[in-house]
C-alpha positions in Angstrom: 5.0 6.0 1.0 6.7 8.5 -1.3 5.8 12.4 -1.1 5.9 12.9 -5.1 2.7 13.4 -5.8 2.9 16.2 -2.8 5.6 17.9 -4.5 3.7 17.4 -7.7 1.4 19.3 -7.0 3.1 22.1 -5.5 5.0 22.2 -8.9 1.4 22.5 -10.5 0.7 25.4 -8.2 3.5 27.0 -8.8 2.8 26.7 -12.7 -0.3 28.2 -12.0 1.2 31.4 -10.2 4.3 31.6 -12.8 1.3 31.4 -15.9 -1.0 33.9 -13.9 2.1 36.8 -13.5 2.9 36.4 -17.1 -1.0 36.6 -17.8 -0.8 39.6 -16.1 1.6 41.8 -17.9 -0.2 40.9 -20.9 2.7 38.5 -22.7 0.2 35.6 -23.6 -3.8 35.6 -24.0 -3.8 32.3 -24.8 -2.4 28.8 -24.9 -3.8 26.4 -27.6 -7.1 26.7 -28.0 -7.7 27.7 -24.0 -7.6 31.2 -22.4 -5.1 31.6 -20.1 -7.1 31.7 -17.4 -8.9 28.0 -17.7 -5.6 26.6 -18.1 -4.1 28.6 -14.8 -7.4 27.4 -12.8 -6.9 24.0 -13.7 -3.3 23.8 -13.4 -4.3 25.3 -9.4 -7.0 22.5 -8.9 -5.5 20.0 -10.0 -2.4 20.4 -7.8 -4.2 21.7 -4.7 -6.3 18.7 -4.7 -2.7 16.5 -5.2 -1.6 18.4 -2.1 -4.7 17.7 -0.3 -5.0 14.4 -0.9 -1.8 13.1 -0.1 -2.0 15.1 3.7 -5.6 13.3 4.0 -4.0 9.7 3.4 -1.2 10.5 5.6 -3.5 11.7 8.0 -5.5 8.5 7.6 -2.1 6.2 7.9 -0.9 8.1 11.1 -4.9 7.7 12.9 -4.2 4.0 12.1 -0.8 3.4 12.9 -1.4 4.8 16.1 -4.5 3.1 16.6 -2.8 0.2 16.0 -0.1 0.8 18.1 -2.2 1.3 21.3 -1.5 -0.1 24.6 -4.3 -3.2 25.1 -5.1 -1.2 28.7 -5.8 1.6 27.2 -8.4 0.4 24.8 -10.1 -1.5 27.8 -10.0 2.2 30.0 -12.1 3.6 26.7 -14.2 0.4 26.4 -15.2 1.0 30.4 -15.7 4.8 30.5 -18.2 4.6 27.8 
């Protein structure tokens, strides 16, 4: 499984922050028809939830692998404590 979209959206993120310092000293108001500010929010969002996402369904993967990888004894120890 490749980590692009991870870095991705770091990239995005980083847009955002690069768009909101130049916002800041007052170079550009605008970009197209959008303030500067919608397009830095959505720039963020988008890439945080790129981030996020990819973490979660490596998060997911790992749970299973490992869940997968469990010892048969084990599983019956769990199955009788319970």
């Amino acid at each position: 499984m490749t980590r692009a979209p991870r870095f991705a959206g770091y990239a995005l993120m980083v847009a955002a922050v690069l768009l909101a310092a130049v916002m800041r000293r007052d170079s550009v108001t605008a970009i197209g028809p959008f303030p500067v500010v919608a397009v830095v929010l959505f720039l963020g969002m988008i890439g945080v939830m790129l981030v996020f996402t990819d973490l979660m369904v490596r998060g997911l993967y790992a749970q299973v692998g490992a869940a997968k990888n469990a010892a048969p004894d084990e599983e019956k120890k769990i199955d009788e404590q319970d």
